[in-house]
Legacy VTK file of the C-alpha trace (Angstrom):
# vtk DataFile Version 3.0
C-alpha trace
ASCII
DATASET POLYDATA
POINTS 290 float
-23.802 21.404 23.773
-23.688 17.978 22.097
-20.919 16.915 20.550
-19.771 14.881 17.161
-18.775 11.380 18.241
-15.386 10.021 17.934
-16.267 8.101 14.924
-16.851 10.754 13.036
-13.987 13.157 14.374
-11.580 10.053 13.554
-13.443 9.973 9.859
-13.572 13.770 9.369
-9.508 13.956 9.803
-9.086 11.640 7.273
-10.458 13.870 5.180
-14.157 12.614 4.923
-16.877 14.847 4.329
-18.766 15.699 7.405
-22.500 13.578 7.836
-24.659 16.294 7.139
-25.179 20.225 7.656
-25.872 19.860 10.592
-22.409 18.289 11.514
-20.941 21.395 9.292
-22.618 23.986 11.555
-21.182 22.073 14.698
-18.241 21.762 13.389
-18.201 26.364 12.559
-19.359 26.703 16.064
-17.464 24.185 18.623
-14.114 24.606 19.512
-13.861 21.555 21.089
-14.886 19.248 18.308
-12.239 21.399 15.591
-9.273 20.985 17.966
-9.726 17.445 18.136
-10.198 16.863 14.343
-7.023 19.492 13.935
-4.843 16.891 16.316
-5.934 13.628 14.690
-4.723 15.574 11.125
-1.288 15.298 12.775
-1.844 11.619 13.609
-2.382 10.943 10.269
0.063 13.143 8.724
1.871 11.264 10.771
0.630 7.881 9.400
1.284 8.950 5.745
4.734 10.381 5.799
8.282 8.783 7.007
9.474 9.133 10.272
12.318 10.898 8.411
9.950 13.771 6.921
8.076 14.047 10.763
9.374 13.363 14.122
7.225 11.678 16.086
6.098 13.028 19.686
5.678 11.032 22.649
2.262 11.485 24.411
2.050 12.852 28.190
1.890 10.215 30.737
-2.283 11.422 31.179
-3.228 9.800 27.860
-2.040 6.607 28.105
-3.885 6.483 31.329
-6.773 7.767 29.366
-6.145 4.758 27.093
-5.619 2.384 29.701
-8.686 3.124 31.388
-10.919 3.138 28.385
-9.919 -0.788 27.615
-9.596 -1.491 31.106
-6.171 -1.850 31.779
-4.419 -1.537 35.337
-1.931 1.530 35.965
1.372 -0.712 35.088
0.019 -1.121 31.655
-0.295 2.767 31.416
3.231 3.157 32.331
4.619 0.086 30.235
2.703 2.188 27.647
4.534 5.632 28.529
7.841 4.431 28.419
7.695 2.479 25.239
6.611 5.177 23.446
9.224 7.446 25.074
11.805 5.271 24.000
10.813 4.983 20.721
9.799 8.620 19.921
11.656 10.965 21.758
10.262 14.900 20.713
13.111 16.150 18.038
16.002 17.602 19.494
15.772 21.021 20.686
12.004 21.596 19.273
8.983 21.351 22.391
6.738 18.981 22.388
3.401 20.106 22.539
1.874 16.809 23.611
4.842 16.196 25.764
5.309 17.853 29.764
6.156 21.177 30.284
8.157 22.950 27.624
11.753 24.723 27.633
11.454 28.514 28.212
13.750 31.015 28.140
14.972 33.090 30.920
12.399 35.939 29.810
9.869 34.302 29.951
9.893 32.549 33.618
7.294 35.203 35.323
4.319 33.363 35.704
2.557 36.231 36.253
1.656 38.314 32.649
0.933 41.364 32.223
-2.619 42.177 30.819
-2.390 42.659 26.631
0.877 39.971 27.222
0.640 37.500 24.110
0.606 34.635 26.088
-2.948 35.033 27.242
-4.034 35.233 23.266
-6.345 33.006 22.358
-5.205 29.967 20.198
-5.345 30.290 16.523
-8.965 29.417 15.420
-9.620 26.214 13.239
-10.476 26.066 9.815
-13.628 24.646 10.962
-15.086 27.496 13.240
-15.718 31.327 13.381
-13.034 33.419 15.003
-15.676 34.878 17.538
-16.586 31.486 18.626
-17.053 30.992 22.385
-14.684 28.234 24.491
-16.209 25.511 25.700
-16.029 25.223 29.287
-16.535 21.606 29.117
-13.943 19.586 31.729
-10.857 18.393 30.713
-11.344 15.330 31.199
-14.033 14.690 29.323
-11.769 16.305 25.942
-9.026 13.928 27.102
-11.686 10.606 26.662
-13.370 11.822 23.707
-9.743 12.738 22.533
-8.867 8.910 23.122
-11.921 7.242 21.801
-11.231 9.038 19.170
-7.693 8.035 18.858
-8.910 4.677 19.299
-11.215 5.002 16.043
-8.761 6.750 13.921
-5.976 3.720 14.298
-9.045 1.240 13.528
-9.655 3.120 10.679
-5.838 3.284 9.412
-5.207 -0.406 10.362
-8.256 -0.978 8.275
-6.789 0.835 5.111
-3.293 -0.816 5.829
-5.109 -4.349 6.270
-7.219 -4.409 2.822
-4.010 -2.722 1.644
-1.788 -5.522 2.486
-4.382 -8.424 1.935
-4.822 -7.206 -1.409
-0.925 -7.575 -1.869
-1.045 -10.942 -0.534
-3.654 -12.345 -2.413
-2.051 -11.120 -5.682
1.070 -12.215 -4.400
-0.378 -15.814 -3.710
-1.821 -16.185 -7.204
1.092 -15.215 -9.317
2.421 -18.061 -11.205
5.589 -19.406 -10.591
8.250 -19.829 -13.569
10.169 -23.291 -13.343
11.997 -23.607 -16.667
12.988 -21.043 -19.536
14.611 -21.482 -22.941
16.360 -18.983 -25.096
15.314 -19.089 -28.691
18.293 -18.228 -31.080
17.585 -17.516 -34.760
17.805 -20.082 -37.459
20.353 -18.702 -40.671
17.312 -17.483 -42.651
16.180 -15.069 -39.774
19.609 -13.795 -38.354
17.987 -10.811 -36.753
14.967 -12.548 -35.229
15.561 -13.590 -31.016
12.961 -15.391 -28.233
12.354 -16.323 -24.818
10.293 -18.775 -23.129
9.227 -19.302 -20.153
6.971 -22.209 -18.427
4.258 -21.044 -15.135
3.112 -22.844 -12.778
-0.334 -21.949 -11.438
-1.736 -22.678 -8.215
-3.958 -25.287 -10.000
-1.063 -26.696 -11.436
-1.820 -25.852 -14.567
0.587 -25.191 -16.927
1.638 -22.149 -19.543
4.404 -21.333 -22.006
4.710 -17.560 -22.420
6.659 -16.717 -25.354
8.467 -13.512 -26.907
9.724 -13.263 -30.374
11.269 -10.148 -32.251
11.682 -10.389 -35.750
10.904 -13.176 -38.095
7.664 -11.392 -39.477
7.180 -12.432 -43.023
4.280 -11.041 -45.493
1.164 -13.209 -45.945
1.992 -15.580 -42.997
1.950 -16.404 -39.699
3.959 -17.570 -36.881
3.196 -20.804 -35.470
4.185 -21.922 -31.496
5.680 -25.773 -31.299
7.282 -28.020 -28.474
9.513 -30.689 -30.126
10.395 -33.615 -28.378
14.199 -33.276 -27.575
14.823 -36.273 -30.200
12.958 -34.519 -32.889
10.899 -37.271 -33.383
7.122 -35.495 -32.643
5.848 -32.276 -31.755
2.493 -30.478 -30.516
1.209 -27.121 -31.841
0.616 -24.835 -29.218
-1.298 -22.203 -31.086
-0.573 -18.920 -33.354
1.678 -16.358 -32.112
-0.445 -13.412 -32.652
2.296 -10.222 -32.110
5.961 -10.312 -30.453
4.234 -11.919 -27.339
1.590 -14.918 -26.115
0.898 -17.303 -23.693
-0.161 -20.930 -24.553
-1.642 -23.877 -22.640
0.356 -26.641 -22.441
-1.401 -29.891 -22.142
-1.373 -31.977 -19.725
0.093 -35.177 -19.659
2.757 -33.575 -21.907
6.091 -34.008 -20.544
8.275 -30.996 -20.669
11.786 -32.994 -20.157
10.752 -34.699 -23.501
9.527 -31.947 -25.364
11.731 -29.966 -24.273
12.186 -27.586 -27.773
10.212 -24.359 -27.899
10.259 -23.538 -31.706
8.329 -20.993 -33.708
8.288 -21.441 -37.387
6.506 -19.739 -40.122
3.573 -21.040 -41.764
2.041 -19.904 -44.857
-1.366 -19.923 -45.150
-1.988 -22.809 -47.037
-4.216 -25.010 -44.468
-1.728 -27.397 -43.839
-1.610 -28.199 -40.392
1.723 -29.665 -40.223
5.189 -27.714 -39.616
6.338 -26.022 -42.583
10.051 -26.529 -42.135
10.772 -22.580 -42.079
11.937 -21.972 -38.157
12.560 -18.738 -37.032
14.094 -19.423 -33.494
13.935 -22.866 -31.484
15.727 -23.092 -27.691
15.710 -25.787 -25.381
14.032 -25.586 -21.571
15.987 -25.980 -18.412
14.765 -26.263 -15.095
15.952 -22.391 -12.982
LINES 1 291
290 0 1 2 3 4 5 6 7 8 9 10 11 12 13 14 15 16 17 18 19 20 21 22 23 24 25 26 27 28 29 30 31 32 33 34 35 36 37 38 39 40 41 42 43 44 45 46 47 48 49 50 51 52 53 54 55 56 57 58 59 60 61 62 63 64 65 66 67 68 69 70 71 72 73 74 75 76 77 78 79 80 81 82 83 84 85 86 87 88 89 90 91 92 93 94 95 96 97 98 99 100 101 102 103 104 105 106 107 108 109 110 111 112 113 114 115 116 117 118 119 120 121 122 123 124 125 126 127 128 129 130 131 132 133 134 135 136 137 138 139 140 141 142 143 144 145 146 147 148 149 150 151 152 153 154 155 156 157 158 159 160 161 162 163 164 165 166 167 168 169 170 171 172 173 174 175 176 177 178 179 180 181 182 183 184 185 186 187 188 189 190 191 192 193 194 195 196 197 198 199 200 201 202 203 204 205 206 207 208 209 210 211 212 213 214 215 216 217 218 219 220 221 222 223 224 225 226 227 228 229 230 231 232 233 234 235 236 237 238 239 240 241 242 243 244 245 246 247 248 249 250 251 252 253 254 255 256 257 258 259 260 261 262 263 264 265 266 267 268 269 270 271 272 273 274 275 276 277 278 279 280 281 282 283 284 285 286 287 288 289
């Protein structure tokens, strides 16, 4: 019998449909290719959860030579292998492993030799994948243990691909956040005692610059809110734009020195088509560097 290749066991345990229904009919009648797909669920149970929520089992000394061969490593790399992992994930205390050695039995159970009907020669429970009357494969164990690898092997690429777009994606975004390098707070002016602000200047990577303003309060029927840098002698200013809501951000030209206008104001302007400030601030602050 042919079997489903490790690509596609390490894709089915991560919970990928099978290929076709021909793969599903496999998958009903081979023991061999369900067990593996079963184990690599641990694996990535494994992979999803803490180390806190599931303990971690060491792997028997015969599949890291199973690894080592398969990449063509010598035997010390197998044992380097071995005893890293045993040091780092010994089985929980008291529970067997059942990837480990040879388990702890209890004094009732050391006769090697069972009885017929003795629950130990049950067979193991069957998979989700196959029928309970489904023949073992008498395929030889060696054979399990380097599909079992390979497909080891393919499952990791396939979770250190997830964790790698994962990560770049967080890097990227990471990268192209702006950075804030000054901030004002805007207190209210006597006619708008309730009103308050905050500014803050980005950065981008371009080195373009933005002021991003918030403003509660200060609303007034049938006008608008205007957003102004004032030179710090109050001798010129630039309109940035409209503040359209409590919140906006607004280009700030270049060339424009921000430790000369350094005033973020926002005034109210009636509509009236007068460009110019009206004289009616609502808050005003001055920026300094973080």
């Amino acid at each position: 019998m042919s079997h489903l290749d490790p690509e596609q066991i390490a894709l089915l345990a991560l919970g990928e449909a099978a290929a076709s229904l021909a793969d599903c009919a496999h998958l009903r009648e081979c023991e061999i290719c369900a067990a593996e797909i079963d184990e690599l669920k641990v694996t990535v149970e494994v992979a999803r959860t803490t180390a806190a929520d599931v303990g971690l089992e060491s792997p028997p000394d015969r599949v890291w030579d199973a690894i080592a061969a398969e990449v063509g490593l010598g035997s010390a790399a197998s044992a380097a292998g071995a005893a890293v992992a045993d040091a780092a994930f010994p089985p929980p205390h008291g529970t067997p492993s059942s990837l480990s050695g040879s388990a702890p039995q209890d004094d009732a159970d050391t006769d090697t030799d069972a009885a017929p009907g003795d629950p130990r020669d049950a067979a193991p429970a069957p998979s989700a994948y196959r029928d309970t009357g489904a023949a073992v494969s008498d395929r030889p164990a060696a054979g399990r243990t380097g599909r079992r690898a390979r497909g080891l092997f393919a499952l990791a690429a396939s979770l250190a691909l997830v964790a790698g777009v994962g990560i770049g994606a967080w890097v990227i975004n990471a990268v192209n956040q702006p950075t804030t390098v000054a901030q004002a707070a805007l207190d209210p002016f006597p006619d708008h005692p309730d009103a308050a602000g905050v500014a803050d200047v980005e950065v981008a990577r371009d080195g373009s610059r933005a002021l991003v303003v918030s403003v509660e309060g200060g609303v007034v029927a049938d006008t608008y809110r205007e957003v102004w840098l004032i030179r710090n002698d109050a001798g010129a200013l630039i309109s940035l734009g409209v503040l359209d809501g409590d919140s906006g951000t607004f280009a700030v030209p270049d060339g424009v020195d921000l430790d000369e206008y350094s005033l973020v104001d926002v005034s109210v302007e009636p509509i009236d088509g007068d460009p110019a400030h009206s004289g009616d601030s609502i808050v005003r602050g001055e920026l300094t560097g973080l």
